[in-house]
BADREN-595879 format. One record per residue (C-alpha): residue number from 0; x, y negated, z. Coordinates in steps of 0.2 Angstrom, whole numbers, always signed. Each point is the difference from the previous one (the first is absolute). Layout:
% residues N
[NUM; [X; Y; Z]]
...
//
This chain:
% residues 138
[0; [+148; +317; -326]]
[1; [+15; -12; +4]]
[2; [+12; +4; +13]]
[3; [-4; -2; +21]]
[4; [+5; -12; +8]]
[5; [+10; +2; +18]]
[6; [+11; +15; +5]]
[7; [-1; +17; -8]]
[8; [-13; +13; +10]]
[9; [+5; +18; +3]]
[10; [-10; +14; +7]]
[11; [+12; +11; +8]]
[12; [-10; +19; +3]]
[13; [+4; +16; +6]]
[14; [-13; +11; -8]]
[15; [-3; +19; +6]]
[16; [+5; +9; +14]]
[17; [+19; -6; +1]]
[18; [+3; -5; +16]]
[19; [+16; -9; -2]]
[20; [+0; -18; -3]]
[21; [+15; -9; +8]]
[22; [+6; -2; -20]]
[23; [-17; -8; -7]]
[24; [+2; -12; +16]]
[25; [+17; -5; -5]]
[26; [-4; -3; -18]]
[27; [-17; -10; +7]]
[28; [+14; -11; +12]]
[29; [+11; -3; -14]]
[30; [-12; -7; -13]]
[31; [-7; -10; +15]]
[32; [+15; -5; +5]]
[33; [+5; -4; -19]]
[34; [-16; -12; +0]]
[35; [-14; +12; -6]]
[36; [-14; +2; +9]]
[37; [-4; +19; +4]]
[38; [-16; +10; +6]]
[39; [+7; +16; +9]]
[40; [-14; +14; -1]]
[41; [+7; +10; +13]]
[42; [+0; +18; -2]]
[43; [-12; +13; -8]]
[44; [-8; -10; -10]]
[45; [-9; +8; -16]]
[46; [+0; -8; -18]]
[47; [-17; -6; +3]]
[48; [+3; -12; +15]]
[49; [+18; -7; -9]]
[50; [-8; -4; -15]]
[51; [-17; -7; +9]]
[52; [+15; -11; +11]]
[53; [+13; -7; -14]]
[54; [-18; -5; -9]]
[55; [-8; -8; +16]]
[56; [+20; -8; +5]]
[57; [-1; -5; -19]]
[58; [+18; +9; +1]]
[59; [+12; -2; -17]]
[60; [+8; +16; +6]]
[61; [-1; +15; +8]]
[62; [+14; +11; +8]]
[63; [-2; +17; +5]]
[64; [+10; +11; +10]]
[65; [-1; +18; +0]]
[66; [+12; +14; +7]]
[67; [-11; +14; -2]]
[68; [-2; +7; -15]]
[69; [-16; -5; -7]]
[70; [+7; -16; -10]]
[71; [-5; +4; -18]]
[72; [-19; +3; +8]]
[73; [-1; -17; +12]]
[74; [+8; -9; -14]]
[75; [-11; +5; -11]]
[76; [-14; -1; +8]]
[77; [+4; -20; +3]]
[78; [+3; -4; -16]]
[79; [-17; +9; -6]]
[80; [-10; -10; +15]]
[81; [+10; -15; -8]]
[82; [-7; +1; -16]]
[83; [-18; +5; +6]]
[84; [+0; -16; +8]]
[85; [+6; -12; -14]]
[86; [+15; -2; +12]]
[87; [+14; +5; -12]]
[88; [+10; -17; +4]]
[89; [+6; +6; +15]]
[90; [+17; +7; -2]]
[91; [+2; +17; +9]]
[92; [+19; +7; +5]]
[93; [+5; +12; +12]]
[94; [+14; +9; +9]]
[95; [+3; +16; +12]]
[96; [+7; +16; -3]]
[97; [-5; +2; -19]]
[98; [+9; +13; -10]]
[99; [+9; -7; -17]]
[100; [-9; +10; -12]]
[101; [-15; -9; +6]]
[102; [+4; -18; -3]]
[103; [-3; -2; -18]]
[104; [-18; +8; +0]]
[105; [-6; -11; +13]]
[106; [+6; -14; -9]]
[107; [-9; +7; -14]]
[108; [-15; +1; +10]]
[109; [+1; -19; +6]]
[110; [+12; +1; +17]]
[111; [+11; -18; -6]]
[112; [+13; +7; +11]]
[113; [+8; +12; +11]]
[114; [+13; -3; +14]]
[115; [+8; +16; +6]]
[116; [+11; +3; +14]]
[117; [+14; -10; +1]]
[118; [-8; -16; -9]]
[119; [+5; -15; +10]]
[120; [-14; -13; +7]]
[121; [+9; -13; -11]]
[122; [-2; +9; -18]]
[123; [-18; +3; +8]]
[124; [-3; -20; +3]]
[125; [+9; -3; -16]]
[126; [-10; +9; -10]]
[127; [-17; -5; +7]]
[128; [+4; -18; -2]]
[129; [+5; +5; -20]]
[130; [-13; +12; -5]]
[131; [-17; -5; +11]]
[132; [-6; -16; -5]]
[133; [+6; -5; -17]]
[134; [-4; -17; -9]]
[135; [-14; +0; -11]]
[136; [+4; +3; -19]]
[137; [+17; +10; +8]]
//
């Protein structure tokens, strides 16, 4: 598979029951706005119907935001739909209020990367445009 061609595309999902998305809508503006294009979700979404949209979008990314609690589940549970559906290409990072110690296991379990409190949208852009679509052979 070579690389697409035209801008990077980013499904932006709020999964579960959080209700708080002004952060997932102002990561969603700024890789718009840094010349990405994005599909926002909207809120409540389950697993099921982000994976079923970043495949149908034909997304290199998706980007979850969670506050609630239940990260290393809906992360999981993406990444498992994921590689049900031969769709393992598509890069999956995230960011909300997720505790330290469990980073490194949801790495481990496939999460590309995690933006927690305090990450700026530019180191959020940055490293979208560095780690989602890579050259073939890179």
């Amino acid at each position: 598979m070579g690389v697409a061609a035209g801008p990077i595309r980013v499904v932006v999902a709020k999964p579960g029951l959080d209700g708080h998305d002004r952060g997932a809508k102002v990561i969603a503006r700024a890789l718009r706005d840094a010349g990405m294009e994005v599909i926002y979700t909207g809120l409540h979404q389950t697993p099921e119907q982000i994976v079923d949209t970043a495949i149908q979008e034909d997304a290199d990314a998706i980007g979850l935001s969670i506050l609630s609690g239940a990260h290393n589940t809906l992360f999981a549970a993406v990444i498992e739909l994921l590689k049900e559906r031969d769709a393992e290409d598509i890069k999956v990072f995230g960011g909300g209020i997720i505790p330290e110690a469990d980073i490194a296991p949801l790495k481990e379990k496939g999460v590309a990367e995690i933006f927690t409190p305090g990450a700026t949208t530019v180191s959020i852009v940055d490293w979208v445009r560095a780690n989602v679509r890579q050259p073939a052979g890179a």
